[in-house]
N, C-alpha and C positions, 0 to 999 in steps of 0.2 A: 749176435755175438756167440751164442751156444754153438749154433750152428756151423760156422765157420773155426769154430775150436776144434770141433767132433771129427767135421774136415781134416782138419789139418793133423791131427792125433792117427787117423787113416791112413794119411799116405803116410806119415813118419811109420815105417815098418819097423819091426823085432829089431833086424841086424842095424838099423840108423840108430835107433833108439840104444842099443844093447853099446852103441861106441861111445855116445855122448855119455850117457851114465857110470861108463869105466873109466873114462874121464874124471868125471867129478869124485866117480868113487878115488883116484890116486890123488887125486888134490886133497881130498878128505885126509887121507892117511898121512901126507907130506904134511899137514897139518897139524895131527894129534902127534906126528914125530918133533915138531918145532915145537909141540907145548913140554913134551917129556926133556927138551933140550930145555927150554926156558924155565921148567922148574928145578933142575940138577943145576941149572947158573946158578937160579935162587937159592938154592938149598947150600951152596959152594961158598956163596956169598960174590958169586961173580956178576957177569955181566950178560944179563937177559936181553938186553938190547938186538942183538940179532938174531937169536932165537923169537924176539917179539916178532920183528920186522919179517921173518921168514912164515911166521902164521898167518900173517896177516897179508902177505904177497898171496899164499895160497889159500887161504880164505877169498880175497877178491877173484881168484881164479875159479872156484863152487861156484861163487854168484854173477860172474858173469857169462856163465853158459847157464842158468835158471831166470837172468834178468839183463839180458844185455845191454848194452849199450847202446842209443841211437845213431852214431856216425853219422859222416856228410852227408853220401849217399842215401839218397832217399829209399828207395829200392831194395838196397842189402838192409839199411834200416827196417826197415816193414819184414822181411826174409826172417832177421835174427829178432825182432821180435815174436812172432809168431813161434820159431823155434824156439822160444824162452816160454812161451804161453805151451805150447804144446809137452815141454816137458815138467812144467812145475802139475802140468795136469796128470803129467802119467804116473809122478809119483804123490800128487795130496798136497803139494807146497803150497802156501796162501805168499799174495802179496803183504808188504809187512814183516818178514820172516827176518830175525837178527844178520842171516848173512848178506841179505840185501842189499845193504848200506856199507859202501865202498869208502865212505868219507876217509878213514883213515889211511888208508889204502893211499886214497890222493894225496895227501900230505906228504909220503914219504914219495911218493911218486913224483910229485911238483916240489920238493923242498925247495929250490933254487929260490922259486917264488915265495915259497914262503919267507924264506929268509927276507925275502924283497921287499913283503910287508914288514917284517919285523924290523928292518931298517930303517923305515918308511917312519913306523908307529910308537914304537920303543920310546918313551920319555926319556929314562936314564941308559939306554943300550950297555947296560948288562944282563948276560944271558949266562943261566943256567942250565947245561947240558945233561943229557942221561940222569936225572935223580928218581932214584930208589928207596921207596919209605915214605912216609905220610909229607902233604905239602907241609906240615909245621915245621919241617926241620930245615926246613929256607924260609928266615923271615926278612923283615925289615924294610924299608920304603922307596929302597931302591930295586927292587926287588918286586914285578907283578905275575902276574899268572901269564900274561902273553910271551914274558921273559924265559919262560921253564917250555924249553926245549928236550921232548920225550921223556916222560914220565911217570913212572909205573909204580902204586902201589900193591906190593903182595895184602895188605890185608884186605883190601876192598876187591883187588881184582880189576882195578881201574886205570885205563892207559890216558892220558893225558897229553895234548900235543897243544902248547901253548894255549890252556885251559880249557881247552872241547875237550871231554871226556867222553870216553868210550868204555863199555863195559866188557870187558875179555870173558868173564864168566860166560855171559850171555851170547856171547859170539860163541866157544868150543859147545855150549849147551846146545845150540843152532845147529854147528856143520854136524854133531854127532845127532841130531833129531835128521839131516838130511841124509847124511850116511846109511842110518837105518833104512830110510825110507830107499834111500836105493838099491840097497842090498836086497829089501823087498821085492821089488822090482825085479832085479836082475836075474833072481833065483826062481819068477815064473817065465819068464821070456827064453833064461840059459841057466839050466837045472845045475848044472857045475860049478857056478857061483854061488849056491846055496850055503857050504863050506866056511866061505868067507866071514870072520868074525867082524862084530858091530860095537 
């Protein structure tokens, strides 16, 4: 497996390498830009909801060029894995990494279906959309956790999507741990990107 990394790290030259990383480096940024919208919602008392959703579109954008996706093809599968292995290597990324985990991503991605389950599942089908603030401030028994549709506490930092929780801290902590790390990068390969703030 070493061997075959070391490979592949080889032919991925400077200039291949230098495009993927600019890559990621602008998804990063698009990213800490959707948190500074979604905390001015917060702070407004507005609505963070697409501010969330816009983080988390380009957060899944970071981690699918450091961990892509398998696809049909079998072929381009094995290609963009290796390119996922080849770059989590050039800049120190471990598998495991908070922005690897796309799950919320798919939710907003596939809603349709969710909803499908939720129609499906629902005891009482009432649904509670966008709430903001701790879940105690929806009680009562008609009322579950699959029912709470997008769900953000500011105190906790925790997104909710019909009670899978996800932790927002620890995702922005992630894409600005990968950021660094490519900014790293970037500024031994193209000495002009050195400039560029982390």
């Amino acid at each position: 497996m070493r061997i075959s990394l070391l490979l592949l790290v080889t032919v991925m030259d400077d200039h291949l390498l230098q495009i993927y990383l600019e890559q990621a480096q602008e998804e990063c940024e698009r990213s800490f830009k959707a948190i500074e919208q979604l905390n001015a919602a917060l702070a407004s008392k507005g609505d963070p909801f697409q501010s969330a959703q816009a983080l988390v579109h380009h957060a899944a954008a970071v981690s699918r060029i450091f961990w892509p996706p398998g696809g049909r093809d079998s072929a381009k599968g094995e290609r963009s894995r290796r390119r996922g292995e080849a770059l989590r290597h050039s800049i120190g990324v471990a598998e495991g990494h908070p922005v690897q985990d796309r799950a919320l991503r798919d939710h907003f991605e596939h809603f349709d279906e969710r909803l499908d389950e939720w129609a499906e599942g629902s005891s009482n089908r009432n649904m509670v959309k966008n709430l903001v603030g701790p879940r105690s401030s929806i009680s009562g028994p008609g009322i579950s956790d699959g029912d709470i549709i997008n769900h953000y506490d500011p105190a906790t930092n925790v997104y909710a999507f019909r009670g899978e929780h996800f932790d927002v801290q620890a995702l922005t902590t992630g894409l600005r741990d990968i950021y660094a790390k490519v900014n790293k990068k970037l500024g031994t390969i193209w000495p002009h990107n050195r400039g560029r703030g982390g």
